[in-house]
Every structure is written in C-alpha cells, then in structure tokens.
MIZA-109051 format. One line per 5 residues: number of its first residue (from 1); their letters; for each residue x, y, z of N, C-alpha, C, O, CB. Coordinates in nm, 3 decimals. Glycine has a CB too. Example, Ala and Ser with C-alpha at 12.3 -4.5 7.8 and 13.67 -1.06 7.14 Angstrom:
// residues 2
1	AS	1.319/-0.569/0.780/1.230/-0.450/0.780/1.320/-0.330/0.780/1.424/-0.332/0.846/1.131/-0.447/0.905  1.285/-0.225/0.708/1.367/-0.106/0.714/1.290/0.003/0.787/1.341/0.114/0.804/1.408/-0.060/0.572
This chain:
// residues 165
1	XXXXX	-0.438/-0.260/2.189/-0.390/-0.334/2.075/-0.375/-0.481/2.116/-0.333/-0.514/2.227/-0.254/-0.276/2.024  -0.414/-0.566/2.020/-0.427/-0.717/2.035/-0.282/-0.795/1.927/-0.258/-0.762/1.811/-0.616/-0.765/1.967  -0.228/-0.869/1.982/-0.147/-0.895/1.896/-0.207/-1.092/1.863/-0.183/-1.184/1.941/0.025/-0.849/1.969  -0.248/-1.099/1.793/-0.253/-1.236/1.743/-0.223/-1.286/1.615/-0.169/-1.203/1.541/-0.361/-1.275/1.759  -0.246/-1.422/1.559/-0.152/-1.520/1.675/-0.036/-1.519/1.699/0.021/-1.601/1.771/-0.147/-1.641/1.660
6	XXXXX	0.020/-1.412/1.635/0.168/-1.397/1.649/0.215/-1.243/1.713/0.140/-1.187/1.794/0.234/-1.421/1.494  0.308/-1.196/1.683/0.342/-1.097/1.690/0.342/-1.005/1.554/0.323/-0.884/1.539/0.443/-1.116/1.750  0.375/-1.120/1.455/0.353/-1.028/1.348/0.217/-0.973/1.296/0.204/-0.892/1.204/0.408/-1.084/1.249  0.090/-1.047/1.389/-0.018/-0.999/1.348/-0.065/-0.893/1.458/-0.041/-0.923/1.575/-0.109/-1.108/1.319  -0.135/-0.763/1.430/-0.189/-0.667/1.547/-0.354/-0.645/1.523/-0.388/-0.645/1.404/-0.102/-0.504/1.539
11	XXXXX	-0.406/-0.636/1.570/-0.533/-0.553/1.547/-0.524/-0.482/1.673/-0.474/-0.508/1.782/-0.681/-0.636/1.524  -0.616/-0.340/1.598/-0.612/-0.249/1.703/-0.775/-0.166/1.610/-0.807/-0.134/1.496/-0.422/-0.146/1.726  -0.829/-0.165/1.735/-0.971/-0.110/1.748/-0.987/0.043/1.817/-1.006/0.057/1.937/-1.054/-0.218/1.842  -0.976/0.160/1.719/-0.940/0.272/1.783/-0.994/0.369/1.635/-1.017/0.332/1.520/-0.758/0.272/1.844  -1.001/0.530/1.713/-1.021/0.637/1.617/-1.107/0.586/1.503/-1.081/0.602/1.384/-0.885/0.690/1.565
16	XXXXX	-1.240/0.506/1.564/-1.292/0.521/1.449/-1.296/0.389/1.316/-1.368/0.365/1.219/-1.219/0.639/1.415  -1.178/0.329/1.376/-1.136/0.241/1.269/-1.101/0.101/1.323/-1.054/0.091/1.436/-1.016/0.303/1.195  -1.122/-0.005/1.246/-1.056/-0.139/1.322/-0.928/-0.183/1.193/-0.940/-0.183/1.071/-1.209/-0.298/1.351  -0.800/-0.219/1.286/-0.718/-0.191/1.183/-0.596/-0.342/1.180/-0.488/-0.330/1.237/-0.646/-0.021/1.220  -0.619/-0.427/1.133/-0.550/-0.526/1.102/-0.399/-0.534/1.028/-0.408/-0.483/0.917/-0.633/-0.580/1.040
21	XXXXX	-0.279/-0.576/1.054/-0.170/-0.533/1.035/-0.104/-0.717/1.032/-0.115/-0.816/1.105/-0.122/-0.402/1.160  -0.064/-0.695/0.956/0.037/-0.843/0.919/0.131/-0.850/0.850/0.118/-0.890/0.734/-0.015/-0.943/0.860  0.223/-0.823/0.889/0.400/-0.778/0.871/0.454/-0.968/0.805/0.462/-1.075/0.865/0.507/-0.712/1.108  0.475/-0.933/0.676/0.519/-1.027/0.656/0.593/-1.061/0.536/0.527/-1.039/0.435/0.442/-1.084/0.678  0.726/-1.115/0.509/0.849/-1.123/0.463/0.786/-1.242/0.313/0.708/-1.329/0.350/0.978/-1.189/0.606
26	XXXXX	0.818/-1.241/0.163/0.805/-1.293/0.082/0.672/-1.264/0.014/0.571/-1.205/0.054/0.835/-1.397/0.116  0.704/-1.324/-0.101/0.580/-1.319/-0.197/0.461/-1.357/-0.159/0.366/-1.307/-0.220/0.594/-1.390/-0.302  0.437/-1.444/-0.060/0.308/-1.522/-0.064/0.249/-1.437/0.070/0.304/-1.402/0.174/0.325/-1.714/-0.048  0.122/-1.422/0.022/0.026/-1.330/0.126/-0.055/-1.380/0.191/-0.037/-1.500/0.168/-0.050/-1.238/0.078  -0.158/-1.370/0.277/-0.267/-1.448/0.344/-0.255/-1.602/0.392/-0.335/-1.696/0.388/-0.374/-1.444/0.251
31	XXXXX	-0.103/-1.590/0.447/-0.065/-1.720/0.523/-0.144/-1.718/0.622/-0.246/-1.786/0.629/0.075/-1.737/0.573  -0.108/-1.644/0.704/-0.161/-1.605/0.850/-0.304/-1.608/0.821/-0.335/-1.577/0.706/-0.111/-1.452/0.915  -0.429/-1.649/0.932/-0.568/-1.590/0.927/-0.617/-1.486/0.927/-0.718/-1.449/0.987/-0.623/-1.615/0.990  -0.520/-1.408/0.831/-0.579/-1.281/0.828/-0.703/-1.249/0.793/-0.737/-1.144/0.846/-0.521/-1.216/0.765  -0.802/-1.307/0.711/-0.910/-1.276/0.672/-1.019/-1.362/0.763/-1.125/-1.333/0.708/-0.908/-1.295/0.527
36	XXXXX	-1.047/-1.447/0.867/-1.077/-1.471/0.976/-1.040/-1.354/1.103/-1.095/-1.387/1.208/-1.021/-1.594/0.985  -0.995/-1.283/1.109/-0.956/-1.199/1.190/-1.015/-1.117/1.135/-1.130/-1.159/1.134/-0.835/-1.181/1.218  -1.011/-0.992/1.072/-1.083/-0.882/0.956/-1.205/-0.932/1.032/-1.232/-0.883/1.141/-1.072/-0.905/0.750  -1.288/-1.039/0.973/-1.441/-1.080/0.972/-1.473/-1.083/1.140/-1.591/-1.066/1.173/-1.470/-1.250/0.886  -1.384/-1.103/1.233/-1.437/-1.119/1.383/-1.406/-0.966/1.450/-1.460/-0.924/1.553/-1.343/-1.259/1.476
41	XXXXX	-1.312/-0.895/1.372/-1.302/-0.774/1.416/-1.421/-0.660/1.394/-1.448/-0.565/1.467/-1.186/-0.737/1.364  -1.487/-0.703/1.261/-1.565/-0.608/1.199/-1.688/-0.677/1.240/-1.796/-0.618/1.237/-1.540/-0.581/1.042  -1.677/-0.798/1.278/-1.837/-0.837/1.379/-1.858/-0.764/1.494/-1.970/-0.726/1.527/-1.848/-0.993/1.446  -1.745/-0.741/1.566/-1.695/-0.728/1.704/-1.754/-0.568/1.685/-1.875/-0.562/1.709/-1.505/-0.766/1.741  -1.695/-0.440/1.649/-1.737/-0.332/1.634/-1.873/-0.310/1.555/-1.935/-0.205/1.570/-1.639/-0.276/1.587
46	XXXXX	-1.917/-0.409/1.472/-2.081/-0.370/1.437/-2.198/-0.429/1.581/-2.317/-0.402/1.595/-2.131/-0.477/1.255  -2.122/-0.502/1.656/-2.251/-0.553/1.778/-2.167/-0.456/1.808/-2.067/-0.478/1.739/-2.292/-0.718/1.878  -2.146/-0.343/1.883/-2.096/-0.258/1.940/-2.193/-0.147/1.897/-2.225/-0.056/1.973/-1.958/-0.250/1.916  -2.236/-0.158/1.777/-2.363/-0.019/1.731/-2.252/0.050/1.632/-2.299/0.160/1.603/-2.432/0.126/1.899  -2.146/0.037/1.578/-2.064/0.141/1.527/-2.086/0.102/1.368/-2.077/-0.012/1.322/-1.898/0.140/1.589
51	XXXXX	-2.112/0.205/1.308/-2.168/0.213/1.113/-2.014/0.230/1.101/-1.923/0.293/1.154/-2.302/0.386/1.021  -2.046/0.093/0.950/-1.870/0.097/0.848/-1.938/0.226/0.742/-2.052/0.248/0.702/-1.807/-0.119/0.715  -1.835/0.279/0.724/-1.852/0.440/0.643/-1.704/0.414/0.562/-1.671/0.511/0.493/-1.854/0.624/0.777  -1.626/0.318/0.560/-1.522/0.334/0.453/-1.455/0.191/0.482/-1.483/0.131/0.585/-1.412/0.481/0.469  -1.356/0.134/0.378/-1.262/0.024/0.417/-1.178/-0.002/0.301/-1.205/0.025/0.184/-1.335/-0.107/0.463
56	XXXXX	-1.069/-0.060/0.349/-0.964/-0.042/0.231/-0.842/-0.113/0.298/-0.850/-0.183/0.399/-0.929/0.132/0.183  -0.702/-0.077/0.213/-0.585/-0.147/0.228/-0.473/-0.074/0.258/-0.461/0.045/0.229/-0.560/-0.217/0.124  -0.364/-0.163/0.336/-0.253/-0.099/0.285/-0.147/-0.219/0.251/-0.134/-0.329/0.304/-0.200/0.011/0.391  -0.088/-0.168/0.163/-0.010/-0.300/0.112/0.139/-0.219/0.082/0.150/-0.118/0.013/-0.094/-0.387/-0.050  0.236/-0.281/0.143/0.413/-0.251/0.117/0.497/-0.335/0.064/0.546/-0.429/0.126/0.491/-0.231/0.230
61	XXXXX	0.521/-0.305/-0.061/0.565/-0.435/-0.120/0.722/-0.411/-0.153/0.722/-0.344/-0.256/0.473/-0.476/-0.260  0.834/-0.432/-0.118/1.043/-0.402/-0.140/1.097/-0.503/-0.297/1.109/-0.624/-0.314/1.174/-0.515/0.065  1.114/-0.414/-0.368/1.125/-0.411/-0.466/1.290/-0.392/-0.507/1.339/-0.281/-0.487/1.031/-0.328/-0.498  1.370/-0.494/-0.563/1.509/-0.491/-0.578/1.483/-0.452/-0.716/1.378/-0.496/-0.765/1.601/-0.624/-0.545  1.564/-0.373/-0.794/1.553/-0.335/-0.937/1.669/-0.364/-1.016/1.779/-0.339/-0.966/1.526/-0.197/-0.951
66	XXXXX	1.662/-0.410/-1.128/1.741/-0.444/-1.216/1.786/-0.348/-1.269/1.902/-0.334/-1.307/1.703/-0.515/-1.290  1.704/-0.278/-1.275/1.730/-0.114/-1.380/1.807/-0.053/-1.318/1.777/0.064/-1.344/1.606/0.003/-1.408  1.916/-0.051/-1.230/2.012/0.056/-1.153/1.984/0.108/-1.034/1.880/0.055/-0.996/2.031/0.168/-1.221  2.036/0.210/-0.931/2.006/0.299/-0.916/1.907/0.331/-0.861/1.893/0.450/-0.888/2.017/0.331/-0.983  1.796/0.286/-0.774/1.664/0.302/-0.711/1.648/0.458/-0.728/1.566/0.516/-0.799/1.657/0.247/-0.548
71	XXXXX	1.750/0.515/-0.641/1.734/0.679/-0.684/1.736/0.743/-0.803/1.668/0.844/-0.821/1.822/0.748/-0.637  1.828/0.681/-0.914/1.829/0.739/-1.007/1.737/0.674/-1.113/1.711/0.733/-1.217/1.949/0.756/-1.033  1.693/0.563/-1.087/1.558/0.493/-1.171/1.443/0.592/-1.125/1.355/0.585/-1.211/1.513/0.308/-1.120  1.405/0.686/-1.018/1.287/0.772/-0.943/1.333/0.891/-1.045/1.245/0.931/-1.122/1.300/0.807/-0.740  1.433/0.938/-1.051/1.522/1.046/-1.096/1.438/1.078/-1.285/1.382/1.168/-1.346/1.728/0.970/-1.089
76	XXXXX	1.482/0.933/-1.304/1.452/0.946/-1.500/1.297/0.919/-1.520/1.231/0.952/-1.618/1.552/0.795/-1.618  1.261/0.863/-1.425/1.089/0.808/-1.443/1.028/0.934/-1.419/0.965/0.988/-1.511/1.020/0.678/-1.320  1.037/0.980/-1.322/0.962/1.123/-1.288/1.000/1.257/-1.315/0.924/1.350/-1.344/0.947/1.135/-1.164  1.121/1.261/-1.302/1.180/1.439/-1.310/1.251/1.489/-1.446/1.369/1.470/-1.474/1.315/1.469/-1.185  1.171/1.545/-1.511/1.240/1.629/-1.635/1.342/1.700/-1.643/1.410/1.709/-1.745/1.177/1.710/-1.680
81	XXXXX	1.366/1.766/-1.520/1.494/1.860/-1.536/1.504/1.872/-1.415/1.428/1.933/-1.340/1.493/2.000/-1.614  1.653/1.784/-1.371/1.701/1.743/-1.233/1.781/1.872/-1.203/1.793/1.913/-1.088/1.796/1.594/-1.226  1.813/1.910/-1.270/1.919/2.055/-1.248/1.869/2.146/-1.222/1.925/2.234/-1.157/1.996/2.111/-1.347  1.738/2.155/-1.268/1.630/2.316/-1.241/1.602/2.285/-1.105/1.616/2.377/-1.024/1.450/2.343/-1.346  1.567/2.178/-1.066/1.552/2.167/-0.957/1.641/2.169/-0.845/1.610/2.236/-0.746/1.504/2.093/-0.961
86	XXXXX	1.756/2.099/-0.847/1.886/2.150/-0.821/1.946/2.332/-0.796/2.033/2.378/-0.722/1.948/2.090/-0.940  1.867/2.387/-0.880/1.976/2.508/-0.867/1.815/2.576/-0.770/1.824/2.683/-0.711/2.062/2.614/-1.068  1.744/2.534/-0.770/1.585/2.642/-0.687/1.623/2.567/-0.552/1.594/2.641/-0.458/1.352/2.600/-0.758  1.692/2.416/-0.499/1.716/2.431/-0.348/1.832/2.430/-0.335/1.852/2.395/-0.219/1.665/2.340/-0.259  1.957/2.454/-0.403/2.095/2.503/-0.388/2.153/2.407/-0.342/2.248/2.427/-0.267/2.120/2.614/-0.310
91	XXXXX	2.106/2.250/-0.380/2.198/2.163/-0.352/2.193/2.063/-0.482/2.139/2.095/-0.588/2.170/2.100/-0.209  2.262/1.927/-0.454/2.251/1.771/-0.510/2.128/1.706/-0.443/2.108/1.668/-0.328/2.394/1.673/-0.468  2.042/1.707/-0.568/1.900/1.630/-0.545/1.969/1.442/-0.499/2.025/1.381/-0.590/1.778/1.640/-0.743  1.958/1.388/-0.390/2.004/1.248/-0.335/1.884/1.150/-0.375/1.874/1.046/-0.439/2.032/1.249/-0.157  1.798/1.233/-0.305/1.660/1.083/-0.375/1.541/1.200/-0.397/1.534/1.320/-0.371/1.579/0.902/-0.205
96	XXXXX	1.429/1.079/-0.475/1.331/1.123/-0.488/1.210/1.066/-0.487/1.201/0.986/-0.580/1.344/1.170/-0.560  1.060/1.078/-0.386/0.970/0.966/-0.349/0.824/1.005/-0.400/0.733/1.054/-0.334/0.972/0.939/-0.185  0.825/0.964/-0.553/0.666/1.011/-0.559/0.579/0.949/-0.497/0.601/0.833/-0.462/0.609/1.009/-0.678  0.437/1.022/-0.464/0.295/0.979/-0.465/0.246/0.993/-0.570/0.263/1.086/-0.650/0.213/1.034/-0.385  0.202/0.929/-0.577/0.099/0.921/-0.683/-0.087/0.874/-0.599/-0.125/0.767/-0.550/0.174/0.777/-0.808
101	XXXXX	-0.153/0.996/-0.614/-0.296/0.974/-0.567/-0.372/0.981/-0.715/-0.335/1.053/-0.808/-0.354/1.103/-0.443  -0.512/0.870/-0.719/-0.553/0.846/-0.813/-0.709/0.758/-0.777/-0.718/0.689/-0.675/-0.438/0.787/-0.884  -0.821/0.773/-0.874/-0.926/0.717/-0.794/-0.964/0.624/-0.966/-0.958/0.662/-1.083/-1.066/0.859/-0.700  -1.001/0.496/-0.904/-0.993/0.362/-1.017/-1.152/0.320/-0.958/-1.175/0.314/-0.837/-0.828/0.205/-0.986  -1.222/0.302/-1.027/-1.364/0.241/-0.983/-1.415/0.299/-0.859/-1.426/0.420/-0.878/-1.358/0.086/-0.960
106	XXXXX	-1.455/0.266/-0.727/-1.515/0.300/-0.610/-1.432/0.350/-0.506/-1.469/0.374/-0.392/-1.581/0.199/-0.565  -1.274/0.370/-0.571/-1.202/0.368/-0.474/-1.063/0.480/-0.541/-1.010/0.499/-0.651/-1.173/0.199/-0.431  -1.050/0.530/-0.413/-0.920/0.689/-0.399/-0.804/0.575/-0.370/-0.820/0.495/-0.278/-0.945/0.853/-0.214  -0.721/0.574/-0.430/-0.541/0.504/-0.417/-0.472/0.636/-0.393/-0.496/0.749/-0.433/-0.456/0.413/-0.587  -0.367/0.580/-0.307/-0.247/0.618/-0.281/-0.161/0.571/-0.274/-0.145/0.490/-0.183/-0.233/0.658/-0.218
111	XXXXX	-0.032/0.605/-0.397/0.083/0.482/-0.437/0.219/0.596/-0.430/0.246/0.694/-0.499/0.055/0.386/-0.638  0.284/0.534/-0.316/0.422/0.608/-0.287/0.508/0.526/-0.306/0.502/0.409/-0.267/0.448/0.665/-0.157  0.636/0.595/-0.396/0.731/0.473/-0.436/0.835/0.582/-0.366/0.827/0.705/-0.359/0.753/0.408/-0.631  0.958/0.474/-0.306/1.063/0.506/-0.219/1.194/0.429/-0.229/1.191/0.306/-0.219/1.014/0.493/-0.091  1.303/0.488/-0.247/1.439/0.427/-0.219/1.474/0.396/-0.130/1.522/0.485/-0.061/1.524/0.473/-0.240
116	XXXXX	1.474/0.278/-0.082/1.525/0.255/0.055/1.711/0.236/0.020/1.767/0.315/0.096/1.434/0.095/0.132  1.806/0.169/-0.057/1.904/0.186/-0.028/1.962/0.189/-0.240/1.913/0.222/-0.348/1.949/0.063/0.106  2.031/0.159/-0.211/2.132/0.133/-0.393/2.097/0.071/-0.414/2.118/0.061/-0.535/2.270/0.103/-0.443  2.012/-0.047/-0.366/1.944/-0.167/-0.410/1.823/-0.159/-0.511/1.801/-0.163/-0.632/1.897/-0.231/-0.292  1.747/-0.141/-0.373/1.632/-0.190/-0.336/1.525/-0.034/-0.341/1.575/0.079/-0.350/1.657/-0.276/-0.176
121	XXXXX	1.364/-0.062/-0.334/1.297/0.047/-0.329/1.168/-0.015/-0.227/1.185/-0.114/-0.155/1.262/0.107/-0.486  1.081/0.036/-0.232/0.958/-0.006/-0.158/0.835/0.096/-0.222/0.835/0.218/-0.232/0.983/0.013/0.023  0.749/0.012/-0.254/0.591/0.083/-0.312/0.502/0.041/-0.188/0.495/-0.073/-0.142/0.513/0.004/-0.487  0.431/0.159/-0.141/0.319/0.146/-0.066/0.219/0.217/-0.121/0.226/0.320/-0.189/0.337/0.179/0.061  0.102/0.142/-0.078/-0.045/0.184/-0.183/-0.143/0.137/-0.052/-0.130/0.041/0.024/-0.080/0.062/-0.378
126	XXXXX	-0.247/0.245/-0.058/-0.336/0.262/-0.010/-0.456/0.266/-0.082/-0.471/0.336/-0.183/-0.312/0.342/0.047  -0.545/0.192/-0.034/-0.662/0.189/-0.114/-0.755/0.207/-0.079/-0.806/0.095/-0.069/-0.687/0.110/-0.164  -0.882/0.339/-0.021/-0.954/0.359/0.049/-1.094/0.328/-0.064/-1.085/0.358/-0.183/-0.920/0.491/0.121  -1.206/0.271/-0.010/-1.356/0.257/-0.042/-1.467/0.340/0.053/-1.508/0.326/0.169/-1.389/0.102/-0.030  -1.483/0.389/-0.005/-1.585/0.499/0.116/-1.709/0.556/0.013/-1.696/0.626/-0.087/-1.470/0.680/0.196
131	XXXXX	-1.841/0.497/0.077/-1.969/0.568/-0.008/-2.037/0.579/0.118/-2.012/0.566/0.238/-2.062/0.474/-0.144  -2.151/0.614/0.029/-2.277/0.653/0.166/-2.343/0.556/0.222/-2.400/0.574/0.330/-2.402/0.739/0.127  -2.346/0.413/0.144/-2.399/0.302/0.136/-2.295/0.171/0.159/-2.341/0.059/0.133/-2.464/0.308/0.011  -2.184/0.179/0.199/-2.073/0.067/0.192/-2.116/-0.062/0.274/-2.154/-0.041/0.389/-1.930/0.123/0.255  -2.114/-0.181/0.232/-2.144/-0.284/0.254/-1.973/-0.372/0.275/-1.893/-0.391/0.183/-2.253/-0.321/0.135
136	XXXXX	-1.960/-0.398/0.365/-1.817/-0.452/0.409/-1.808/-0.567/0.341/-1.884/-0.645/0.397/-1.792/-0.481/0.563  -1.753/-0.623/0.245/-1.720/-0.762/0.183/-1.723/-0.851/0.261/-1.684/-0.814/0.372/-1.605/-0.778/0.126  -1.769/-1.025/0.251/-1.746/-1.093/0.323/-1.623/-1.119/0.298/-1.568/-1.069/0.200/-1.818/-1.173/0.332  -1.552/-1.211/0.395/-1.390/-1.286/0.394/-1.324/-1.338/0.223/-1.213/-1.336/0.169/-1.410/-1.462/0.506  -1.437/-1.371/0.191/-1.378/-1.431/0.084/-1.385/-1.339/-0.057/-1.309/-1.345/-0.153/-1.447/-1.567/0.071
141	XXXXX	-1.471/-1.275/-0.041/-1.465/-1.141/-0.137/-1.329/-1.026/-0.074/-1.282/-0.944/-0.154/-1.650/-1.049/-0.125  -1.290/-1.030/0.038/-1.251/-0.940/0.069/-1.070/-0.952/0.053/-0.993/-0.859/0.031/-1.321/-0.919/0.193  -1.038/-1.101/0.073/-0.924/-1.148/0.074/-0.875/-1.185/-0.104/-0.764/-1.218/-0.147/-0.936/-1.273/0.182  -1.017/-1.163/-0.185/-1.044/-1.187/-0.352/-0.967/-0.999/-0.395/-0.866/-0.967/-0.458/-1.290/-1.221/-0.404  -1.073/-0.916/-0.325/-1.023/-0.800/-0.383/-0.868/-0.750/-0.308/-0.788/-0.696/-0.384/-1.146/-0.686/-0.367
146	XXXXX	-0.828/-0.767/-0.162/-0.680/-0.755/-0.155/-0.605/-0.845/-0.282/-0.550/-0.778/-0.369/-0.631/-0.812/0.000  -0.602/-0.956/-0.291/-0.515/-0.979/-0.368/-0.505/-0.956/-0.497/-0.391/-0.948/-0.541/-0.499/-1.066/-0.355  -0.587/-0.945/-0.565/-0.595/-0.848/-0.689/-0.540/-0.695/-0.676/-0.473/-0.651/-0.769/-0.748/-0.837/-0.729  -0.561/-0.626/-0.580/-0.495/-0.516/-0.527/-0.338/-0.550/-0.557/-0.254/-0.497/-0.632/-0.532/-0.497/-0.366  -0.335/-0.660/-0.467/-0.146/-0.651/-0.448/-0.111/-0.696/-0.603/-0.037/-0.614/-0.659/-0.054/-0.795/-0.301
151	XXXXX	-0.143/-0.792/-0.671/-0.090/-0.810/-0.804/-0.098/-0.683/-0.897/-0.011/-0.672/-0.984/-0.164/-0.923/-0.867  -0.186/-0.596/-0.887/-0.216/-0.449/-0.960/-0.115/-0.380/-0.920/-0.046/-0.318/-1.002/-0.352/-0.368/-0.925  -0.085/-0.377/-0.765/0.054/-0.309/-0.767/0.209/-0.347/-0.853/0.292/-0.285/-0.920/0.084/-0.318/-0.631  0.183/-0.500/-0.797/0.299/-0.524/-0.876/0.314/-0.469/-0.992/0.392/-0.376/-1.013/0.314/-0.638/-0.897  0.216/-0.540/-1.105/0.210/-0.445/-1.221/0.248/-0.324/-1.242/0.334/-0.300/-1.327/0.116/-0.431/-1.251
156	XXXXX	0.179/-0.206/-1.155/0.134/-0.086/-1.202/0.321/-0.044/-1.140/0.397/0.035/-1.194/-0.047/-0.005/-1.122  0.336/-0.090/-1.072/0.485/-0.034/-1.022/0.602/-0.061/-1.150/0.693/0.018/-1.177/0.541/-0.133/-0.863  0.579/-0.175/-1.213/0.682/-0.265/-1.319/0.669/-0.155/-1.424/0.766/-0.096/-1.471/0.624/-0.446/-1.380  0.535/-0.131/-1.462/0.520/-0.051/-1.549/0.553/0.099/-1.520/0.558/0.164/-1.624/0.405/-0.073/-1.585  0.577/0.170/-1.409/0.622/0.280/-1.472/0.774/0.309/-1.432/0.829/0.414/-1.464/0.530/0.394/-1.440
161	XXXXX	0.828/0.223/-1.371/0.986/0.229/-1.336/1.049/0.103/-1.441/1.157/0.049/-1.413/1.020/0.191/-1.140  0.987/0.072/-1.535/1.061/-0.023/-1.639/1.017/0.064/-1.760/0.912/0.107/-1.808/1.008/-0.203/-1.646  1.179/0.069/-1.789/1.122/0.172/-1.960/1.202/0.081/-2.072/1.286/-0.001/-2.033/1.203/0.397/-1.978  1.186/0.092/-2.155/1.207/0.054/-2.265/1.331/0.132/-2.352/1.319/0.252/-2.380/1.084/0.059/-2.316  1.439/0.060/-2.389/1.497/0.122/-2.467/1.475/0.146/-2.567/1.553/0.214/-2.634/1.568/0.099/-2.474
C-alpha cells in the first residue's frame, strides 16, 4: 500500500484490483489529485499485461437529518410493521440499515443507509461497471461520472428519507 500525498490518500494494487481511497471531511470532493492518481495507477497495472474487466466507486457521504431520529427516520421509511418484527426476535428493534442493490444503465449499485448516532446517519453506495468490453474512462470523464454519482446520491438519499406530510 502507497500512501500519497498525504495520508489521507492510499492506493493499493492487490487481488485483482487497483484501489484508490481518499478520506475526506466536507462537501467539496476532488481536492486532492485524485484523478491524476486513478490515471497513473491504471497505466501502471495495464504495462504490467493485466485486462480492466470492471471499475466503479465507492462514495460515503454523513448525513445530519432534520427529520428526527436517524433510527427512527430508517424505522418509518422502510418497515411496515415494527412490532411483527419485534415479537419474531423477542426483543426492541434499536436500529435499522437498509441496502438497497439496484442496476441504473451499465452499472449494479449498492446503497446502504446507516445510523451512526441520534444525529446523524451515513449512505454508502457502490457503483460497479463491468462488461465484456470495458474501456476505463479517461481522468476527466472519470472524475465527470464520480461526481454526478455523488450528487445522485445526495438526491436519491433526500428522496427517500424525506417524506412529506
């Protein structure tokens, strides 16, 4: 594992996969050279002889909610009958963390929403691209479709944990 230029950035070249990681606090994304990095990593393993066969995202975005209750906003959005469920594991249901898997154009998502405290929640989404034919985006297409990614989350998260009275 390579940590550049910081610590908050890692790449790690392993199992198959080259895997870029950039841990980072606020709204604004692609401070860091992250998408200069991606492009020298995925040079680096194609002169190596190794075929791209899939590529995609992961994006974690902490989410404070207005609507109450992180647990009990998971509670009314998803579960119909908290008590049926309640009495089949013989306790008080405390939290609850859907996935949601789903495939949108060329690509399988995976969107897990989580309570982290009374506050606050966290959505993570995964976005895998995998054909028989995959052509790796250049930098600027590639840093075009993450961020459209992350604004889709935002969205797609607003929309189903914001209801309407």
């Amino acid at each position: 594992m390579v940590f550049y230029p910081t610590p908050a950035t890692a790449v790690r070249l392993a199992e198959k996969r080259v895997s870029v990681t950039l841990s980072q606090r606020g709204s604004q994304i692609g401070q860091e050279p992250m998408w200069d990095i991606v492009e020298k990593s995925h040079e680096l393993v194609t002169g190596l002889g190794s075929k791209l066969s899939a590529y995609g995202f992961n994006i974690d975005i902490g989410f404070v909610t207005a609507e109450g209750d992180p647990h009990s906003v998971m509670r009314q959005c998803f579960l119909r009958d908290v008590g049926a469920i309640e009495t089949v594991v013989g306790g008080k249901l405390v939290s609850f963390a859907p996935k949601l898997v789903f495939s949108r154009n060329a690509a399988v998502y995976s969107m897990k929403l989580e309570p982290i405290d009374s506050k606050r929640f966290q959505a993570s989404l995964n976005v895998h691209v995998e054909c028989d034919d995959v052509q790796f985006p250049d930098k600027a297409e590639l840093e075009l479709a993450y961020r459209k990614e992350y604004e889709r989350l935002i969205l797609d998260v607003s929309a189903l944990l914001i209801r309407e009275s």
